[in-house]
Structures are given as C-alpha cells and as structure tokens.
TIMI-375251 format. One record per residue: chain; x, y, z of N, C-alpha, C in turn; residue in three letters. Coordinates in Angstrom, 3 decimals. Example, Ala and Ser with C-alpha at 12.3 -4.5 7.8 and 13.67 -1.06 7.14 Angstrom:
2
> chain:n.x:n.y:n.z:ca.x:ca.y:ca.z:c.x:c.y:c.z:resn
> A:13.190:-5.690:7.800:12.300:-4.500:7.800:13.200:-3.300:7.800:ALA
> A:12.850:-2.250:7.080:13.670:-1.060:7.140:12.900:0.030:7.870:SER
***
This chain:
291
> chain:n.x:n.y:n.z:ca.x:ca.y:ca.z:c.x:c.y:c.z:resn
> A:108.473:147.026:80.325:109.529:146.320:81.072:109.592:144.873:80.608:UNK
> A:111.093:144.192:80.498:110.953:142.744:79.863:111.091:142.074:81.411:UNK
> A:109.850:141.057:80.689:109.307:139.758:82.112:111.263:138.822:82.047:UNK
> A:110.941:138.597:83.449:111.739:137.319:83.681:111.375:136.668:84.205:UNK
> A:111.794:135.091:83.671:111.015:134.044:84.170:111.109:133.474:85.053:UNK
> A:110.065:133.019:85.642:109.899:132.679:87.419:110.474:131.188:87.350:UNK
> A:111.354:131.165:88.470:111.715:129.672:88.801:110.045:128.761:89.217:UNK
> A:110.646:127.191:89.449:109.451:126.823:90.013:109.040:127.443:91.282:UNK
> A:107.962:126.756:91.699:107.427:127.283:92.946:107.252:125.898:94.307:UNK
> A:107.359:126.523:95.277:107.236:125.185:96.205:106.033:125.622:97.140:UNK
> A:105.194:124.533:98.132:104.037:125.101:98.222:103.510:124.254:99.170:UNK
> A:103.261:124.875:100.239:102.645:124.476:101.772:101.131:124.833:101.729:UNK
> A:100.235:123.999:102.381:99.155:124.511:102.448:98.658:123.416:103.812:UNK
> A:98.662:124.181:104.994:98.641:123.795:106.011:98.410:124.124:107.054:UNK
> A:97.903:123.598:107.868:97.775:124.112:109.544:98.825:124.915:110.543:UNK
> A:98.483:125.765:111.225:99.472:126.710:111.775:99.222:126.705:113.159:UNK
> A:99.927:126.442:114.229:100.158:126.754:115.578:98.931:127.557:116.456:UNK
> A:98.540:127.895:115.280:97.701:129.524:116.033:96.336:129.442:116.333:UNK
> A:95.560:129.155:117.304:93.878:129.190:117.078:93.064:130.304:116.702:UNK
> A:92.571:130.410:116.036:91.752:131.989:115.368:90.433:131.860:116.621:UNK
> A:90.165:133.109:116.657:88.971:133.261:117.559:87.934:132.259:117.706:UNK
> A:87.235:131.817:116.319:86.261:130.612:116.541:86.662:128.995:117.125:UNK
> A:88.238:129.318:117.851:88.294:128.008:118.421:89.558:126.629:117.047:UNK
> A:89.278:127.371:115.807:90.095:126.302:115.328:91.518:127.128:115.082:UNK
> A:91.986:125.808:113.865:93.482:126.439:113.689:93.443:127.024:112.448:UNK
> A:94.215:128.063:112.281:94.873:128.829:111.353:94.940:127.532:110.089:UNK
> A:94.327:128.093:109.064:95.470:127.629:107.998:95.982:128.341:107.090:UNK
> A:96.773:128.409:106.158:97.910:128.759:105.709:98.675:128.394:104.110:UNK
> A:98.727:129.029:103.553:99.481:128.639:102.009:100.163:129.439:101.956:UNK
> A:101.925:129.222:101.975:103.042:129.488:101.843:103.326:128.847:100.410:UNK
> A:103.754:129.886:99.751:104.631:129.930:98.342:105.780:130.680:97.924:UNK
> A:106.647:130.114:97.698:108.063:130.583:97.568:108.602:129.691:96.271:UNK
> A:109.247:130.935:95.439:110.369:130.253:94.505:111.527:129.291:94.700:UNK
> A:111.676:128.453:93.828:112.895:127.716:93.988:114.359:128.736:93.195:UNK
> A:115.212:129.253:94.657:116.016:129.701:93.597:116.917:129.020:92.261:UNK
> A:116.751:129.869:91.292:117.310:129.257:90.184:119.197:129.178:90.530:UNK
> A:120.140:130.190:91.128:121.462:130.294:91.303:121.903:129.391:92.758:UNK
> A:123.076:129.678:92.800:123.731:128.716:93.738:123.932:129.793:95.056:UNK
> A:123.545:130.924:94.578:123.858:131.864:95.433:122.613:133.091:95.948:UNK
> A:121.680:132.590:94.892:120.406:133.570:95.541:120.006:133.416:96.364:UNK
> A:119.300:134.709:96.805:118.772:135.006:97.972:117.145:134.717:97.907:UNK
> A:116.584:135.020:98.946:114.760:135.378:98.620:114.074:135.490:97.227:UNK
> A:113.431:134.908:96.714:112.700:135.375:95.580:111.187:135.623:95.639:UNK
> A:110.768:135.278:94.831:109.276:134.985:94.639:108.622:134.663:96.393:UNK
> A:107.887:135.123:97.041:107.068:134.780:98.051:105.776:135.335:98.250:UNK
> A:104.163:134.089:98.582:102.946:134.756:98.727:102.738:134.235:99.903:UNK
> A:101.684:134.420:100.505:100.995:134.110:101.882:99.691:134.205:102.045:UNK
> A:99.186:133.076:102.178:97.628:133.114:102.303:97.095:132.511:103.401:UNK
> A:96.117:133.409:104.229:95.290:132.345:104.686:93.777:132.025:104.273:UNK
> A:93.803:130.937:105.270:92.370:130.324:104.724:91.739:130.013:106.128:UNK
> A:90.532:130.269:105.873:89.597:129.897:107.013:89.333:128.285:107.318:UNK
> A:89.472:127.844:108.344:89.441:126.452:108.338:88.260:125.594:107.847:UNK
> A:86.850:126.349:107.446:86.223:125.904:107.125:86.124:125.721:105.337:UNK
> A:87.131:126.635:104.960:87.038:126.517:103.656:88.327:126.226:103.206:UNK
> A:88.647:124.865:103.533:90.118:124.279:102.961:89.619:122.876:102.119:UNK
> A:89.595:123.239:101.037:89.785:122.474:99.882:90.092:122.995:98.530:UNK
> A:89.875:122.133:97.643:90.670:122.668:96.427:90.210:123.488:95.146:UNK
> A:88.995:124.069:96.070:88.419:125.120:95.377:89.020:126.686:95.973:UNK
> A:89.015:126.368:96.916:89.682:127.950:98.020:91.312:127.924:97.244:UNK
> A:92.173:126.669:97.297:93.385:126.432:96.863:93.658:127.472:95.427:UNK
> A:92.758:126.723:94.629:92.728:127.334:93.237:92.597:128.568:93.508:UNK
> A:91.767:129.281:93.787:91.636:131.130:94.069:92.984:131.663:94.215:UNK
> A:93.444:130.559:95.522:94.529:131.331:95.968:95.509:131.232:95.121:UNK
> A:96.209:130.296:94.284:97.053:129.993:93.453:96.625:131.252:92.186:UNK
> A:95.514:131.506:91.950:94.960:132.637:91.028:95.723:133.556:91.394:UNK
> A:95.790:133.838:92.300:96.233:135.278:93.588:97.142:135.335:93.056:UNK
> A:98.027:134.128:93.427:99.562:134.035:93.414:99.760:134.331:92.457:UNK
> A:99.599:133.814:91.114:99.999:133.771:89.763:99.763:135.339:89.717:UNK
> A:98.742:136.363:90.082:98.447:137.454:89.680:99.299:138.817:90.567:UNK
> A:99.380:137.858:91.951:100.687:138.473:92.189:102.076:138.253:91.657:UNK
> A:103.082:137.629:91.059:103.513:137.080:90.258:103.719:137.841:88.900:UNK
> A:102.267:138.237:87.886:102.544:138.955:87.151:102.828:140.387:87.257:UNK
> A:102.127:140.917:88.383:102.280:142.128:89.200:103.801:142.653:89.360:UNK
> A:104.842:141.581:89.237:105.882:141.819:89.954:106.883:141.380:88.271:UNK
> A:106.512:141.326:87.364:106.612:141.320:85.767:107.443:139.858:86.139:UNK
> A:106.644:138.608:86.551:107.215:137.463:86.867:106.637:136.698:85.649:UNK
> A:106.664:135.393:85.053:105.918:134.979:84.590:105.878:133.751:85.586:UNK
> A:104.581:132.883:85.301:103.742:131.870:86.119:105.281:130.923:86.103:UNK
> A:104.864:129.572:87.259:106.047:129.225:87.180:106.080:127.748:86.382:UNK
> A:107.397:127.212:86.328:107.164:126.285:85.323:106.723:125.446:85.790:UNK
> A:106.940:124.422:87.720:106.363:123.597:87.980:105.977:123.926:89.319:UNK
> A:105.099:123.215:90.453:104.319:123.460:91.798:105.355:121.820:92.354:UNK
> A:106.120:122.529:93.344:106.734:121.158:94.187:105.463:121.748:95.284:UNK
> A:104.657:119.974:95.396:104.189:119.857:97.200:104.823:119.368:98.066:UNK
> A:105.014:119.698:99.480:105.812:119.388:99.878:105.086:118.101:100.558:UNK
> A:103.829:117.897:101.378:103.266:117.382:101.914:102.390:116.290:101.442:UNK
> A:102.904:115.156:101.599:101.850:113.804:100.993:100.173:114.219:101.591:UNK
> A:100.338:114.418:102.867:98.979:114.024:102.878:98.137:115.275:102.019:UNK
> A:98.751:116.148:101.567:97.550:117.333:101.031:97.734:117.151:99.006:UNK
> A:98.611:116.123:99.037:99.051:116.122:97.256:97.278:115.721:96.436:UNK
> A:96.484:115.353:96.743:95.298:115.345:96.277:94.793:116.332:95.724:UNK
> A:94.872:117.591:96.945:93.679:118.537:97.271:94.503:119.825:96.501:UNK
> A:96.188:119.696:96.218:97.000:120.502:95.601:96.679:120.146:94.195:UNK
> A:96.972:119.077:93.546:96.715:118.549:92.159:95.652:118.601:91.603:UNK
> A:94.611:118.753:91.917:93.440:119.206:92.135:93.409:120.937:91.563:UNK
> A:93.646:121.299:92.486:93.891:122.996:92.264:94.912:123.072:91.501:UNK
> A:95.600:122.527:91.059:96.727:122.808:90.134:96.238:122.610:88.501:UNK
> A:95.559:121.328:88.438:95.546:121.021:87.140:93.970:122.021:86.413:UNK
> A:93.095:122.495:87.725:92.409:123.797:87.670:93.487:124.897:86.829:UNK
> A:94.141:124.949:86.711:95.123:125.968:86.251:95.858:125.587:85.170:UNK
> A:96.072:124.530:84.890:97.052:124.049:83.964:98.386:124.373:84.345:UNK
> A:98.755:124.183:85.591:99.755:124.007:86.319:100.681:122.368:86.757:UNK
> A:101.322:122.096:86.326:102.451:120.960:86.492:102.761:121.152:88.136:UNK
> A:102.351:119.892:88.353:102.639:119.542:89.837:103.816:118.473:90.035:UNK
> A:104.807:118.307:91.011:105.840:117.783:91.472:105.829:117.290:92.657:UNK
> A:104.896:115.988:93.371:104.979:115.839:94.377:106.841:115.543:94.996:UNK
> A:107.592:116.473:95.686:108.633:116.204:96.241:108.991:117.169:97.577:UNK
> A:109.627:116.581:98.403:110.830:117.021:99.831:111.634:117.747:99.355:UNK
> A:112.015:118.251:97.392:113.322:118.770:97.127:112.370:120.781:97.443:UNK
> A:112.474:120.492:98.139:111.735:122.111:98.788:112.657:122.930:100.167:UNK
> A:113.684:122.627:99.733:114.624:123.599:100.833:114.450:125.091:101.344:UNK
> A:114.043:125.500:100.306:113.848:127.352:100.571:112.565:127.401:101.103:UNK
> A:111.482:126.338:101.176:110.319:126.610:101.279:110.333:126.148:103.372:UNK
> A:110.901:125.507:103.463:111.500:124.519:104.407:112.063:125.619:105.609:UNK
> A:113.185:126.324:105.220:113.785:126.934:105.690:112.808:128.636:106.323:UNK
> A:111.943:128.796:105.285:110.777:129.817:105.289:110.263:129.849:106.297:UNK
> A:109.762:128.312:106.368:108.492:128.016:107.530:108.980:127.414:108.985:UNK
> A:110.487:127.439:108.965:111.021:127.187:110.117:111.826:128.965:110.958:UNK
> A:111.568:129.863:109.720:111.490:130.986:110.254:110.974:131.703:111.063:UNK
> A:109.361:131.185:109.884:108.257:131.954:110.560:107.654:131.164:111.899:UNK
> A:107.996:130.120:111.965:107.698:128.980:113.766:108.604:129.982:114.291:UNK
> A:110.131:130.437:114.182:110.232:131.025:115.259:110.033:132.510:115.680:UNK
> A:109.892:133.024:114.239:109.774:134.326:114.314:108.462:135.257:113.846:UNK
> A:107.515:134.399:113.667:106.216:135.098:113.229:105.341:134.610:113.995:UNK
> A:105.309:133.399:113.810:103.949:132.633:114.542:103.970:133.097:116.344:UNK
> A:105.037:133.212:116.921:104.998:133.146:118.364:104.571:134.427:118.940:UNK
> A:104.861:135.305:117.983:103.843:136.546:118.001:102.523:136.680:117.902:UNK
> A:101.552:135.967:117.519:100.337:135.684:117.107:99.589:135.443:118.217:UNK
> A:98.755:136.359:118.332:97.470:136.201:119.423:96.920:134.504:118.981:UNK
> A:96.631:133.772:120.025:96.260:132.687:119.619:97.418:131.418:119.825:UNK
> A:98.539:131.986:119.626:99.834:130.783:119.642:99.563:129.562:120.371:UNK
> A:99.857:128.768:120.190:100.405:127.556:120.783:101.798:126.851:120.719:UNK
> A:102.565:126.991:121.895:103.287:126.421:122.232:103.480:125.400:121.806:UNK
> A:104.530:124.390:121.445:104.993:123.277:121.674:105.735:122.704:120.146:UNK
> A:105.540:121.691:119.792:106.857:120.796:118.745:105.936:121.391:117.682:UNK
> A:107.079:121.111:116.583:106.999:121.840:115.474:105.366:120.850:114.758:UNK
> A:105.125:121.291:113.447:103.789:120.944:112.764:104.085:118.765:112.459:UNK
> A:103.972:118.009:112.195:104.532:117.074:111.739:105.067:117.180:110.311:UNK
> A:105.763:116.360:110.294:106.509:116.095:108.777:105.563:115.422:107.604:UNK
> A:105.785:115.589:106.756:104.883:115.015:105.345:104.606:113.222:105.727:UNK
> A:106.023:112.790:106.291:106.126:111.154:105.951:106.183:110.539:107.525:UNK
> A:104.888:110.210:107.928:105.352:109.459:109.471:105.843:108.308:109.311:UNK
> A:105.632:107.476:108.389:106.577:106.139:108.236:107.117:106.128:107.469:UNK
> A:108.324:105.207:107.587:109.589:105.620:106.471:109.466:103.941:105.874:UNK
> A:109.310:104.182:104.419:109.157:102.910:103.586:110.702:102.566:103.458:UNK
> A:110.677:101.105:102.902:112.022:100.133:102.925:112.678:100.723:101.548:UNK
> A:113.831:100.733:101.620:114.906:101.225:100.309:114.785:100.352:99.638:UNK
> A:114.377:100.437:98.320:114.487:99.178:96.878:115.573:99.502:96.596:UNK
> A:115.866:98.264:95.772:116.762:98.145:95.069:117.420:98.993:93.596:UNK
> A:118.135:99.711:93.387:117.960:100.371:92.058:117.984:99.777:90.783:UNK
> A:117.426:100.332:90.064:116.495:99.272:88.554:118.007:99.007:87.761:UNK
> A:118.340:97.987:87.989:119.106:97.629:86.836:119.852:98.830:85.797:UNK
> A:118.507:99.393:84.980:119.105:100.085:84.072:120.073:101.604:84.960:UNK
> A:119.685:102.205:85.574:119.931:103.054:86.781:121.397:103.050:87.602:UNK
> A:121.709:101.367:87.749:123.499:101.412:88.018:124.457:101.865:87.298:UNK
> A:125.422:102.658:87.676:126.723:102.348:87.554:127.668:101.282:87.481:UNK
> A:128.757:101.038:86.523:129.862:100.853:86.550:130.463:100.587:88.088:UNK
> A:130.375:101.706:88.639:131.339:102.103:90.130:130.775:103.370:90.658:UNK
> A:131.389:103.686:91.883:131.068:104.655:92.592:131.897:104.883:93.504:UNK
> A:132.235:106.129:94.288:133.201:106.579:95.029:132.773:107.196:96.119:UNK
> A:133.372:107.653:96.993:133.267:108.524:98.066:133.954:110.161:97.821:UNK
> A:133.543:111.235:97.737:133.791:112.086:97.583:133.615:113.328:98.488:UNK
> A:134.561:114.273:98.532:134.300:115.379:99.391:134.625:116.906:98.637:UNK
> A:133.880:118.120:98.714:134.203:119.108:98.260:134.353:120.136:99.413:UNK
> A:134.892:121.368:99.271:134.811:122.094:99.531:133.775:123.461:99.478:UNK
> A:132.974:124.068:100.534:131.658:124.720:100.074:132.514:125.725:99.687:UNK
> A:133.889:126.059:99.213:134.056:127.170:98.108:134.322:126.728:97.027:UNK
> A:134.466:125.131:96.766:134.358:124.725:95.096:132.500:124.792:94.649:UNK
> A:132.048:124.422:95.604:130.848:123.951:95.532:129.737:125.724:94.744:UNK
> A:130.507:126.698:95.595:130.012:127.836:95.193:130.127:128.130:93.834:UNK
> A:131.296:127.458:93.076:131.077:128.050:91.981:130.883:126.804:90.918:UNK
> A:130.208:125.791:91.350:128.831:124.819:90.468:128.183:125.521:89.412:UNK
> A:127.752:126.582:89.604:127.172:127.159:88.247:128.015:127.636:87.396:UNK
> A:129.428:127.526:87.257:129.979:127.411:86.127:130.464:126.227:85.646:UNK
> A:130.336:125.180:86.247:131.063:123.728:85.776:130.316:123.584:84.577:UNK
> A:130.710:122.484:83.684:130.034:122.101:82.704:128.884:121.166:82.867:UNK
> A:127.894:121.188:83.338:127.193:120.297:83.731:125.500:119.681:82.924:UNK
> A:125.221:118.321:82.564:124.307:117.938:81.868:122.735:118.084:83.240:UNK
> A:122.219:116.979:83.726:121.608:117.326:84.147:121.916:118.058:85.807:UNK
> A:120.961:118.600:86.223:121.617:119.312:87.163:120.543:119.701:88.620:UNK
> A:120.509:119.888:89.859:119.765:120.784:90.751:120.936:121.188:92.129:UNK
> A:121.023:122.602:91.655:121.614:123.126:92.042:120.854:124.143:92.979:UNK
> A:121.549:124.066:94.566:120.348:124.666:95.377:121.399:126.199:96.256:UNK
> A:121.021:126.995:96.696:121.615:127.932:97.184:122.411:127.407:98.297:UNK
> A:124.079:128.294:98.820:124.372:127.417:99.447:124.016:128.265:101.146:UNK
> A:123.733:127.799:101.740:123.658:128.590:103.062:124.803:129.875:103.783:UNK
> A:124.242:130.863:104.051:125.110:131.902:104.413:125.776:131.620:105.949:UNK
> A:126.913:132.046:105.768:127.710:132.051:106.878:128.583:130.686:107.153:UNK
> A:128.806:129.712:106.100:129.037:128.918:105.980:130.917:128.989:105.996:UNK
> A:131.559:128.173:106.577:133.169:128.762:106.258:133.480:127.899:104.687:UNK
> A:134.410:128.500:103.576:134.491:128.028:102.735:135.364:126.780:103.039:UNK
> A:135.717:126.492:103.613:136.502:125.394:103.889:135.759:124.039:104.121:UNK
> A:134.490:124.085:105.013:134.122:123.165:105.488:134.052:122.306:103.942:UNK
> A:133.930:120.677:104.686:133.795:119.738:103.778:132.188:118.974:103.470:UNK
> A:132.062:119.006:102.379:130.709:119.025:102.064:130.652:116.773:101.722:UNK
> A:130.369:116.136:102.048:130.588:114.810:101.699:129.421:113.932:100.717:UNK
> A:129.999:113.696:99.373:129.230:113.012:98.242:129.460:111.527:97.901:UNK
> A:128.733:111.582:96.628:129.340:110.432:95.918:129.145:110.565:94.638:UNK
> A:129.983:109.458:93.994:130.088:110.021:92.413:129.837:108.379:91.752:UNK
> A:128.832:108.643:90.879:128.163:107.521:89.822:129.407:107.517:88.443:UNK
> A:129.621:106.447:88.559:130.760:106.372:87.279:130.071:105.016:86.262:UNK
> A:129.468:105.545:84.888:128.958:104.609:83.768:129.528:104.824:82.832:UNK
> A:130.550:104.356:82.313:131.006:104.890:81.173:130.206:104.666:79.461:UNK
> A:129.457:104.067:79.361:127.799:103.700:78.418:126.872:104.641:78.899:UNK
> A:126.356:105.017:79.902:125.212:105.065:80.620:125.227:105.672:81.454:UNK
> A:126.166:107.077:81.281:126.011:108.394:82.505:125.014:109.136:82.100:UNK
> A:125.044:109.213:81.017:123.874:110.421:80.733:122.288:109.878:81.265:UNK
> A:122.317:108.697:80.766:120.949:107.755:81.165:120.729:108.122:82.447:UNK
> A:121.562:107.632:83.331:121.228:107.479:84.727:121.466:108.764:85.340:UNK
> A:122.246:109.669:84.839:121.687:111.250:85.553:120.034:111.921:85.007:UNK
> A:119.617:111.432:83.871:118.422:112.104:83.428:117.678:111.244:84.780:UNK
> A:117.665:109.547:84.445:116.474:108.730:85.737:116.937:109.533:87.322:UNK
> A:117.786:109.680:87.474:117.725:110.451:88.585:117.340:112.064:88.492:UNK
> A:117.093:112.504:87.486:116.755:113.690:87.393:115.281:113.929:87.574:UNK
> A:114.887:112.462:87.227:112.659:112.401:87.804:112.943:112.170:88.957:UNK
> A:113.726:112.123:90.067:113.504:111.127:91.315:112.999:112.087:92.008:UNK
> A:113.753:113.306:91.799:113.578:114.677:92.854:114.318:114.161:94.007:UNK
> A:115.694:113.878:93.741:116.648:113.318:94.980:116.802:114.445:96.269:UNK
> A:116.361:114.046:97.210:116.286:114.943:98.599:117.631:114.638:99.221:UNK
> A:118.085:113.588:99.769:119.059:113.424:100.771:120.161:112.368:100.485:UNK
> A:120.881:111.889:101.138:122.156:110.924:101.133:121.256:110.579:103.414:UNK
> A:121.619:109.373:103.099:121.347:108.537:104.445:121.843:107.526:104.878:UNK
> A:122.666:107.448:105.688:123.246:105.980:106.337:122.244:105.419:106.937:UNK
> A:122.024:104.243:107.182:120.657:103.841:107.366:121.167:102.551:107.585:UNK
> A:121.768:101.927:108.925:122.645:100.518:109.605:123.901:100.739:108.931:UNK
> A:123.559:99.892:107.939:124.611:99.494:106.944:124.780:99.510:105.480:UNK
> A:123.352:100.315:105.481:123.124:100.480:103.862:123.052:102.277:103.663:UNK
> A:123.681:102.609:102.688:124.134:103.492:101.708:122.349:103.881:100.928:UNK
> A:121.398:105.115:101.491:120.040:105.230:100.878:120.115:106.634:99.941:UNK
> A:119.344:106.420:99.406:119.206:108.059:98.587:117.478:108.106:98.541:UNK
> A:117.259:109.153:99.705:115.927:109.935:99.504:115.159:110.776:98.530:UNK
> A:114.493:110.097:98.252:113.921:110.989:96.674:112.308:111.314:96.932:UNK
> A:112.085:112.312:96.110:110.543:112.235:96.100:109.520:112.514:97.406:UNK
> A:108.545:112.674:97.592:108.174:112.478:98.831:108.094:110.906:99.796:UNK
> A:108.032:109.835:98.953:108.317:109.104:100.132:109.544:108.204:99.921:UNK
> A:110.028:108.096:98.305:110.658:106.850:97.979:111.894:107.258:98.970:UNK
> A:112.269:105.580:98.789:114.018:105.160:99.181:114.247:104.321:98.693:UNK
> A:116.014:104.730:97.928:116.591:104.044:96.686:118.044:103.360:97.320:UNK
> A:118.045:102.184:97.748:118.810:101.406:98.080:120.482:101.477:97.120:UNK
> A:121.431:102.165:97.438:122.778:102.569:96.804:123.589:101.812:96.800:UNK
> A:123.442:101.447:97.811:124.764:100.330:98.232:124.532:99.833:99.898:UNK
> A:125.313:98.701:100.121:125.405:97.871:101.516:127.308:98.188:101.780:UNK
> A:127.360:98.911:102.802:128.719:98.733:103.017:128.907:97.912:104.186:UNK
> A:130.543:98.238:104.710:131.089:97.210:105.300:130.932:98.198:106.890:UNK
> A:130.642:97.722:108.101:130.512:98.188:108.927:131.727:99.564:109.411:UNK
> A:132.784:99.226:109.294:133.559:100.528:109.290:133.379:101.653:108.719:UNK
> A:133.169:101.457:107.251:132.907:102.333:105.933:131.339:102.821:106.258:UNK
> A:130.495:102.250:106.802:129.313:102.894:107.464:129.146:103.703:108.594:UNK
> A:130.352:103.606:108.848:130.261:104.420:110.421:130.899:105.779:110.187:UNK
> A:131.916:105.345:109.202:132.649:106.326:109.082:131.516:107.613:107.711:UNK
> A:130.931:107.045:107.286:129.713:107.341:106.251:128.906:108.513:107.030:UNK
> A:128.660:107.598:108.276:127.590:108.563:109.365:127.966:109.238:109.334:UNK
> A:129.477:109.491:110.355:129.958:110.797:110.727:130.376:111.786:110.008:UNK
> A:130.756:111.482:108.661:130.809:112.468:107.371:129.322:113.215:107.857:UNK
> A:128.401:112.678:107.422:127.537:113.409:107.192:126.740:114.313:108.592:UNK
> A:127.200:113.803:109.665:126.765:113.895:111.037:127.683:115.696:110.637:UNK
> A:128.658:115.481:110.422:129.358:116.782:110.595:129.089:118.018:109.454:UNK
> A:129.147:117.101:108.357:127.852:118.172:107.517:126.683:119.199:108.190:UNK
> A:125.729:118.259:108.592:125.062:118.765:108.986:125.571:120.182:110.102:UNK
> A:125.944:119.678:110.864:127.087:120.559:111.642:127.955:121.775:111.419:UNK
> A:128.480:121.259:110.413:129.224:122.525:109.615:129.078:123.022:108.576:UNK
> A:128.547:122.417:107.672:128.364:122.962:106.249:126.804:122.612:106.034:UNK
> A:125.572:123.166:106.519:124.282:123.136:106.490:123.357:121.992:106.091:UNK
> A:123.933:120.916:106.440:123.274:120.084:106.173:123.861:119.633:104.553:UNK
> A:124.595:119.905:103.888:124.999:119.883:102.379:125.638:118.509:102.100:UNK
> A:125.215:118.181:100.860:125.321:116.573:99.946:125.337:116.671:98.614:UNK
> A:126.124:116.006:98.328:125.983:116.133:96.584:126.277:114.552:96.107:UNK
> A:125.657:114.855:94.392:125.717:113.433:94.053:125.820:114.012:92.544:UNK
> A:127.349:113.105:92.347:127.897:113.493:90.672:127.907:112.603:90.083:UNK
> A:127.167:112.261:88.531:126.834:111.445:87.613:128.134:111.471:86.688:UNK
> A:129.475:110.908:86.497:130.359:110.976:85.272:130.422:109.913:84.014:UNK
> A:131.278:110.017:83.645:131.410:108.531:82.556:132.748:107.762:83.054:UNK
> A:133.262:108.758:83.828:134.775:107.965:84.256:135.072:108.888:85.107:UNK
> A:136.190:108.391:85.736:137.121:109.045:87.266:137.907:110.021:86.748:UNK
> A:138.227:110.489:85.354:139.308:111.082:84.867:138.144:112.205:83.614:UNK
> A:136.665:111.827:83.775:136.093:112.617:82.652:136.326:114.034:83.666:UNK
> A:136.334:115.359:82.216:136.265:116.367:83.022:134.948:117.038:82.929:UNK
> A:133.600:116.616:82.945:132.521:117.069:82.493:131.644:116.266:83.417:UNK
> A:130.312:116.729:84.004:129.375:115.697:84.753:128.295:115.970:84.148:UNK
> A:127.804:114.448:83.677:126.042:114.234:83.336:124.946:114.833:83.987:UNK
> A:125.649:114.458:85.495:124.749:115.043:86.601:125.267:115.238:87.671:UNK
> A:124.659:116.699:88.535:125.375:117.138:89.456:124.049:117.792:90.530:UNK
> A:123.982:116.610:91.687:122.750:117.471:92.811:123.466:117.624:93.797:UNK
> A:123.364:119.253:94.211:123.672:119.683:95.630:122.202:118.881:96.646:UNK
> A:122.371:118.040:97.683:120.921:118.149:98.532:121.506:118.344:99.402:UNK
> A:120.453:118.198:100.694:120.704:118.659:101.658:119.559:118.212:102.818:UNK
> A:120.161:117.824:104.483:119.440:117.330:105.589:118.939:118.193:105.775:UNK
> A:117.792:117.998:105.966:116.860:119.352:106.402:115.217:118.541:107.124:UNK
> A:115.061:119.116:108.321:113.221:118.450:108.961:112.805:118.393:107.765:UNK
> A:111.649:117.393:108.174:110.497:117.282:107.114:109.615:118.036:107.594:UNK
> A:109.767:118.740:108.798:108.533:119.323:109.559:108.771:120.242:110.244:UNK
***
C-alpha cells in the first residue's frame, strides 16, 4: 500500500478534570493532525494517559514512540512538525521531541486540537468516575504581554479592511496562493455569513512579509482599545495599527459577530497591490479559548 503523508501534529499533554483512585489528577496526551484541506474532517488522532507520577519527558518520549508507531500502523508517515499548545509544558515537550528528531513549533495555531479537547470536557470527561465539576482547564497564557511594534522590514505599503464570504473562503484551496495556512472551515456554517480580514499591500516586499509572517504562527486578529493586534505564537502580540475610535468600534463588532456567525473566522491577505490577482500570503485564523 502507498504511505501518505501525515500533516503536522498538535499536542496537549496535560491535566484532566478527573481524580484517579490514588487521589490525584488524570493526565493526558492528546494528539491530533493538523488538517492539511480547507474542508477536512478528523484525521490523525492518539490518546494517552499517564500516571501522575510519571509526567516528564521521558514517559512523553515513549508516548510520542506510540504515536509515531501508531501512525505507521495506519500507513501514515511521522509528521513533519509537533505544534505545543501550552507554554508552561514547551520544556518537557522539546525535550521529548528532539529525543526523536522531531521539529517542535511552540504555537496557539492548534484549532483542531482545541476544538478536540473542548469535546471531550463535554462529552467524555463528565462521564468519568472521578469527574470534577467546574471551569474549564486554564489557558496556556495567564498574562497577556504588550503588542510591539512591527519590525520595520515586516510593513506594508497600506492595508485595508476586508470581508469574505465563508463560500468564497471554501474554495481557498484553489486560489493561487504563495505562502499560506489554511484551516478547515467549521460545519454548519451559512455560506453567506461574513468572515472579516485585512489585506497587507507591499508592492517591493509582499513576498518578504508573507514568508516573516509565515514564522509567526499567526493565531488571531484583536481589537484591543484602539489598537488593531495580531496574535501569533504562543505568547507574542504584533502591534498592526492604532485606529480612530469609530473605526475601532466598528472593528470590534465585525469580529464580535464572526465569532457569532461564522466560527470565530479571520483572515489575513499578503498582496503586492489592490488590483494584483495573486496573494503572497493567505491565513484563515480563528477566535477560539486558549483553555
């Protein structure tokens, strides 16, 4: 049978709701593929637990063994990179990763993995002898660092306000596009709703500044007072722009209704001009808990 190759992988390794008989908590390593299409479904998924006494990055590695061997089991090949989702465990992951010769990605761009584990809070865990009640696990980032400024080389020319439709948006994987992260779009979505972006215009320096944004691992679009943020990475914030108090309000509620109607969905298009018909760079993101 010919292998096909495994998207990356995204990767929780964490505490769970549940007390196991000896009094502590559950822990847990969730792994799931990043789908590669705009339209896939489920892919790649493992599940491990771990005894609370043996959580470090020797147990990690085994389990990542597992994975990979489940993985080939399923004529997958290993994947190309490990997104963590969680700052505080990126040590004890990198660690077990580079045990493997595995490429690690500390980033938030982990939607499918996200969406997984807000499943299983409502639909697995509450079943579990042991449960505990109450707010979800915490998020990776309890404090939110100040938005810098973007590096000089990194600006645009200009920039716009933009809106699509989640039935143009569906068919992204045929546009012509340079760099790219393109994420599945949520089911049940009406094609109509309006999805709200923005578009980087360099006419020198599109390609440049879609590749530097292509390391950022851009997570979100954020109104944030009066300033215009772009969430990247696990903790950064990249200062976009300062608008004018109207144009910020009206900013919010774009995206307030996103969330609302079209799943949380954002995009951000890299061109050379307002009239090119081709994009450098093109990210679907998307609002989603950190926790």
């Amino acid at each position: 049978m010919i292998q096909t190759a495994s998207p990356d992988w995204e990767l929780d390794f964490y505490s769970r709701p549940i007390l196991e008989p000896d009094g502590k908590k559950r822990w847990e390593l969730l792994i799931c593929a990043t789908p590669d299409s705009i339209q896939d479904g489920p892919g790649f998924r493992f599940v491990s637990t771990c005894p609370a006494g043996s959580v470090n990055s020797s147990w990690l590695k085994q389990a990542l063994q597992s994975a990979l061997e489940s993985a080939r089991s399923q004529d997958l090949d290993p994947p190309r990179r490990l997104r963590c989702w969680r700052a505080s465990m990126r040590t004890m992951v990198q660690r077990a990763a580079e045990g493997l010769g595995l490429e690690l990605i500390p980033s938030r761009r982990c939607y499918a993995l996200v969406e997984w584990l807000q499943e299983r809070e409502r639909e697995i865990y509450p079943r579990e002898e042991g449960y505990m009640a109450g707010p979800l696990a915490p998020g990776p980032i309890p404090l939110q660092p100040l938005a810098l400024p973007l590096p000089e080389a990194a600006r645009g020319d200009s920039w716009s306000w933009a809106t699509l439709p989640i039935a143009a948006l569906k068919e992204a994987v045929d546009w012509p596009l340079g760099f790219n992260g393109l994420v599945p779009i949520p089911a049940g979505l009406d094609d109509g709703s309006p999805v709200p972006g923005l578009r980087l215009f360099s006419a020198s320096r599109s390609l440049a500044i879609a590749g530097w944004l292509a390391g950022l691992e851009p997570v979100r679009l954020e109104i944030s007072g009066r300033q215009l943020v772009l969430e990247a990475g696990l903790e950064d914030r990249w200062l976009l722009a300062s608008l004018e108090a109207p144009e910020a309000e009206a900013a919010a509620q774009a995206f307030a209704a996103s969330i609302a109607e079209a799943g949380g969905l954002q995009f951000i298009a890299v061109q050379a001009s307002e009239t090119s018909t081709s994009l450098d760079g093109f990210w679907l993101l998307r609002s989603l808990p950190d926790g």
